[in-house]
ZAMARGU-4260 file (C-alpha; in steps of 0.2 Angstrom, whole numbers, plus 5000, padded with zeros to 4 digits):
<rodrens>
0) 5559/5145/4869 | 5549/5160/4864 | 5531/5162/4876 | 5517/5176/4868 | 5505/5184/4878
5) 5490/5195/4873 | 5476/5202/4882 | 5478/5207/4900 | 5489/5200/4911 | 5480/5193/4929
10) 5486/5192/4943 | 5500/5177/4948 | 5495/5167/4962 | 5503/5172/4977 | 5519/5161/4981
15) 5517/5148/4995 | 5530/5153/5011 | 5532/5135/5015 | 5540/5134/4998 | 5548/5149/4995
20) 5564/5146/5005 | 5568/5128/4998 | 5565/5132/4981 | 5578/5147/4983 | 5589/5135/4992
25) 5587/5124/4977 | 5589/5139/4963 | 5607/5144/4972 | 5613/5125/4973 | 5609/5124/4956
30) 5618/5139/4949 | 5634/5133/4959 | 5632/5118/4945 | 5630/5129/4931 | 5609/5125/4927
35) 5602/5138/4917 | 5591/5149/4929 | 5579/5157/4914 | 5574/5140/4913 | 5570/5138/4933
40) 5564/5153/4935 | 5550/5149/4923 | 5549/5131/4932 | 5545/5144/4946 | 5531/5153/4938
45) 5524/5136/4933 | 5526/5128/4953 | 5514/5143/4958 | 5502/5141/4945 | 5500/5122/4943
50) 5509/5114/4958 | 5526/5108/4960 | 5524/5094/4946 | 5526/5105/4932 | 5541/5114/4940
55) 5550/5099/4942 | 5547/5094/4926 | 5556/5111/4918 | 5568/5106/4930 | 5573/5091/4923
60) 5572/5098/4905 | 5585/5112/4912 | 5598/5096/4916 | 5595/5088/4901 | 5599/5106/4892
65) 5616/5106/4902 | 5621/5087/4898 | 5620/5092/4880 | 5631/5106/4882 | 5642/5093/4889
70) 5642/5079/4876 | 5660/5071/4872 | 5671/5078/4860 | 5681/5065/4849 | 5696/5060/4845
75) 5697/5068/4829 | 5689/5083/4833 | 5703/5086/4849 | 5717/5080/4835 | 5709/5095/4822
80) 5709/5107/4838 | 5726/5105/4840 | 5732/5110/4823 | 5720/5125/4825 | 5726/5133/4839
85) 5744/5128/4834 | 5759/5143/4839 | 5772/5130/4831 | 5786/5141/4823 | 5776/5156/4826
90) 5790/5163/4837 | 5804/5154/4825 | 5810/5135/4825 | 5821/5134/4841 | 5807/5143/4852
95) 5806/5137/4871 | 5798/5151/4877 | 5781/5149/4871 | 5766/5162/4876 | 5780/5170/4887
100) 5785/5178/4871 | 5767/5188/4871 | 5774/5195/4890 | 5785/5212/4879 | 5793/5224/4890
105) 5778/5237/4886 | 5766/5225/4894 | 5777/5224/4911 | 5778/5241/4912 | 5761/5243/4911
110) 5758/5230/4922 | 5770/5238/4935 | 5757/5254/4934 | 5746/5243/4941 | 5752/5244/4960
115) 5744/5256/4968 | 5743/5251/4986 | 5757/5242/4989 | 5749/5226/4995 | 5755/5208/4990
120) 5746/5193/4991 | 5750/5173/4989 | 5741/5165/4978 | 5749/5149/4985 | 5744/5135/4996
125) 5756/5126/5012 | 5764/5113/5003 | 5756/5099/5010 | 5762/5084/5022 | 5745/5075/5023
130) 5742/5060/5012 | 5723/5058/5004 | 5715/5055/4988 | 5720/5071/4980 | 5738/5070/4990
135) 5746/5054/4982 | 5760/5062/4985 | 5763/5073/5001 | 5778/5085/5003 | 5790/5076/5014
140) 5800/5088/5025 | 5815/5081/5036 | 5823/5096/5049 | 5841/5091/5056 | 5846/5103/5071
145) 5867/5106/5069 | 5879/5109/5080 | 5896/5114/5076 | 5911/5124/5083 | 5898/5133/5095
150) 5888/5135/5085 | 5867/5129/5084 | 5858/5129/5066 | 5845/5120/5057 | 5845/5114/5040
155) 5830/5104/5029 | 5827/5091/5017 | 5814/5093/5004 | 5806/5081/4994 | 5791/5082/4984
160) 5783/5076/4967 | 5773/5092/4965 | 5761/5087/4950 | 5744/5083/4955 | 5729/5089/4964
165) 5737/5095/4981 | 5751/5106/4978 | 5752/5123/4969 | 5763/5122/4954 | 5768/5129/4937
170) 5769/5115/4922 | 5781/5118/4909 | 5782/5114/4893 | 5789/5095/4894 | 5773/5092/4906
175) 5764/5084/4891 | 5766/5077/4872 | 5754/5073/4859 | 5759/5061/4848 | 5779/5060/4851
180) 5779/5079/4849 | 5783/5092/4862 | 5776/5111/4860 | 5784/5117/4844 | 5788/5101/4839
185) 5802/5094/4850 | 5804/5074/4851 | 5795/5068/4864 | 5814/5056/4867 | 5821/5071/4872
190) 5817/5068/4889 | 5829/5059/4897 | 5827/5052/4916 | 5841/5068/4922 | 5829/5080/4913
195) 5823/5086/4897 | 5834/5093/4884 | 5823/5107/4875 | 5808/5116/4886 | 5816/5112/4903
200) 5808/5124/4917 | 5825/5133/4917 | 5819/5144/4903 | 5806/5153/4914 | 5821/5157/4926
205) 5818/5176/4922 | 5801/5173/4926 | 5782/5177/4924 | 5780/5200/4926 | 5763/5202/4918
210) 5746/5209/4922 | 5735/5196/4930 | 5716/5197/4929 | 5704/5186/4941 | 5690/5179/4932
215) 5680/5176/4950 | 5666/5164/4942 | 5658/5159/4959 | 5657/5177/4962 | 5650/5179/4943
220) 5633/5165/4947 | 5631/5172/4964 | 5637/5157/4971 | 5650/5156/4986 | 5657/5139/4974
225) 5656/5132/4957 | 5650/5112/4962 | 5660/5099/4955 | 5658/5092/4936 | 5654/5111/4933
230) 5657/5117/4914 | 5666/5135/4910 | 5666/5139/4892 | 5673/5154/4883 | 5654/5163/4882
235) 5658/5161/4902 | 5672/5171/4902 | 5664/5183/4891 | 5650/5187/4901 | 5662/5189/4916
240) 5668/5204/4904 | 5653/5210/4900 | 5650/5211/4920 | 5665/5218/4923 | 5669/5229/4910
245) 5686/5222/4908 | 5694/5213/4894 | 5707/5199/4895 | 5721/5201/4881 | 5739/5199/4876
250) 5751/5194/4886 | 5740/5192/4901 | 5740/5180/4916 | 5722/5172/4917 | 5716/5166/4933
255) 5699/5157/4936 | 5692/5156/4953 | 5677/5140/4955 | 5678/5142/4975 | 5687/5125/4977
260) 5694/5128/4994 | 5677/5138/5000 | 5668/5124/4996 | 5679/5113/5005 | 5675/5124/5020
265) 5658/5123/5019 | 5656/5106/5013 | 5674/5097/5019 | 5685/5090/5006 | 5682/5078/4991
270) 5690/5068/4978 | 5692/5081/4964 | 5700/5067/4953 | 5684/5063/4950 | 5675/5080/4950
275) 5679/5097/4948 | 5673/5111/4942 | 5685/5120/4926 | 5688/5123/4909 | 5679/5116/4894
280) 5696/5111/4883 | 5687/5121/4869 | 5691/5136/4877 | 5709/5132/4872 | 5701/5142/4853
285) 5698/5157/4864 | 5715/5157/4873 | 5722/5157/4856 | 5710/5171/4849 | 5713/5184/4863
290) 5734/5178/4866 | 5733/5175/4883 | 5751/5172/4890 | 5747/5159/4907 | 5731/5151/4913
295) 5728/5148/4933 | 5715/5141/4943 | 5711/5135/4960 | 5710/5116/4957 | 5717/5109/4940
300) 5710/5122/4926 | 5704/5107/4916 | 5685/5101/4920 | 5684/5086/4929 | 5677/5076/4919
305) 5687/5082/4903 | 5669/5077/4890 | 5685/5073/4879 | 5687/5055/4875 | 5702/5044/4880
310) 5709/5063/4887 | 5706/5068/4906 | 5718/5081/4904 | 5712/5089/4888 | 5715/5106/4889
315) 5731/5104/4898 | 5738/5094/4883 | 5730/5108/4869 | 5737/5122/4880 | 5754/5115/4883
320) 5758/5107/4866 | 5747/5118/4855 | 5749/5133/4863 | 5767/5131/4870 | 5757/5139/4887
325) 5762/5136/4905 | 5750/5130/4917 | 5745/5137/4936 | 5737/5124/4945 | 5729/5122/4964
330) 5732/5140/4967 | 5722/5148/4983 | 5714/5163/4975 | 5701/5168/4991 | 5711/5179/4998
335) 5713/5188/4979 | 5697/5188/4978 | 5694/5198/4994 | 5706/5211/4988 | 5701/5211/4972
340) 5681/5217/4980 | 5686/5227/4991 | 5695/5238/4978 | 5681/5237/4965 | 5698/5230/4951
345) 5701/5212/4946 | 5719/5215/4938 | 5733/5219/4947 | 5753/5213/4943 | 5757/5196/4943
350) 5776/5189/4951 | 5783/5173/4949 | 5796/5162/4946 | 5800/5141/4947 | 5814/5135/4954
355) 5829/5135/4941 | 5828/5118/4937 | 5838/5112/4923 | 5826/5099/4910 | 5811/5100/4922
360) 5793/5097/4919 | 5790/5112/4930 | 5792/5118/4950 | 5782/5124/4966 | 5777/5141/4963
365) 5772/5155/4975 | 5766/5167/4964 | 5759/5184/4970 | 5745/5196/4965 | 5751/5216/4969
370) 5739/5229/4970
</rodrens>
């Protein structure tokens, strides 16, 4: 839209008090959702000067802009993504490592010349015990006091199916196929019920030593949360670079912040199967462009819903498969946050490691951020 003016500008009406707190109130909910505020903010100049019709009008024009910019991708357009972005046979033919190649020693040491401060911080949640509708499947924890020859001790049994919504976790490179292929073109038969036999979780047993950079996008709108449904595309994470200054590249672990768990603070919690605010599965184009090694996020990285036809989990299955990328998901990355803002830095090393299990689809994690 362009607007031209000539001659001298008058006066704007003055803005009435008894709507100057709701229609801020109003701008900040809508940020959260990812509205454009150019668009409101003009809707603003038009509630002053001809009543509040016209500025709900652009109001509505604003969310019709925002459905557009969320119209279903195909089938075939995924399918013609995946070849795109592609690393198959990039690292040779027997590769199981995937993006973890990108992680050289040069990158850990410079990641290592990141700690500063000597301060560590979880990026995980308390597995948890609580069934609900994003907890299908609560962590189930049995303790058995001992006692033997004298002796008192404890012992526990753990059981959990860690895939989900409730439960930080890595995903490895079995976690999804497309089409009867694995990442780098392993049979999707190879996985057997006792485990996989090519890109089992057992190939990350050395681990993930890398610089990690928080791309805090609550923070980035002015927002405490993103709302659910919310869009991130890559001009997103770009502009969080253009803000910061810093530039996310090879062999890095990305981490997006929407403000999930502040949100369910403030607003209690909700079924995130059916909303949640993430990752446009296009943005798989730009992890391939800039090399990223990892992707994390505080609820499932993917949007909720995908906009990709007959594929809730789009960018999980371009990631995985194309890529040959592991996935972070329901991280808690508030208290990162709060470091990273008190320290005016957003990168810092990232630690961690799955559990060394032979032909899995991937493990609890508790990674850590070191500043």
């Amino acid at each position: 839209m362009t607007l031209t003016m000539s001659g001298q500008r008058t006066p704007r009406p003055a803005w009435p008090g008894n709507l100057r707190a709701p229609w801020n109130a109003l701008l900040a909910s809508l940020a959260r959702g990812g509205y454009n505020l150019r668009y409101l903010m003009l809707g603003r100049e038009k509630v002053r000067q001809k009543g509040l019709f016209g500025g709900c009008l652009l109001l509505v024009c604003a969310g019709c802009a925002d459905a557009q910019s969320t119209q279903s991708v195909s089938v075939e357009e995924f399918d013609a993504w995946m070849q795109e972005i592609s690393n198959w046979g990039r690292w040779g033919d027997d590769d199981q490592l995937g993006t973890l190649n990108l992680i050289t020693p040069e990158k850990r040491k410079a990641a290592a010349a990141l700690v500063r401060d000597g301060v560590t911080v979880s990026l995980a949640l308390d597995l948890n015990k609580t069934p609900s509708e994003v907890n299908a499947n609560p962590f189930k924890h049995e303790l058995t006091v001992l006692e033997f020859e004298g002796q008192q001790a404890a012992a526990d049994t753990y059981s959990i199916n860690y895939h989900g919504y409730a439960h930080s976790h890595i995903d490895g490179l079995t976690h999804f196929a497309h089409k009867g292929k694995l990442y780098n073109g392993f049979p999707l038969e190879g996985l057997k019920p006792d485990g996989a036999e090519k890109l089992g979780i057992e190939q990350v047993a050395q681990g993930i030593f890398t610089r990690g950079v928080l791309v805090d996008m609550a923070w980035l709108r002015g927002v405490d949360y993103l709302e659910p449904a919310t869009v991130i595309r890559a001009q997103d994470l770009e502009a969080w670079e253009a803000k910061t200054g810093i530039s996310i590249g090879s062999g890095d672990v990305l981490l997006v912040r929407t403000g999930r768990w502040e949100r369910v603070r403030q607003q209690g919690p909700w079924n995130v199967t059916e909303a949640a605010a993430g990752m446009h599965a296009s943005v798989a184009k730009w992890l391939r462009a800039r090399d990223v090694a990892v992707i994390g996020c505080d609820c499932v990285n993917d949007a909720v819903p995908s906009n990709v036809d007959t594929k809730p989990n789009a960018l999980h299955e371009l990631v995985i498969v194309g890529l040959g990328m592991l996935i972070l998901d329901n991280l808690d990355l508030d208290a990162l946050a709060r470091q990273a803002q008190s320290r005016g830095r957003p990168e810092f090393l990232f630690v961690g490691a799955p559990l060394r299990v032979p032909g899995g689809t991937g493990s609890p994690l508790n990674p850590l951020a070191v500043f």
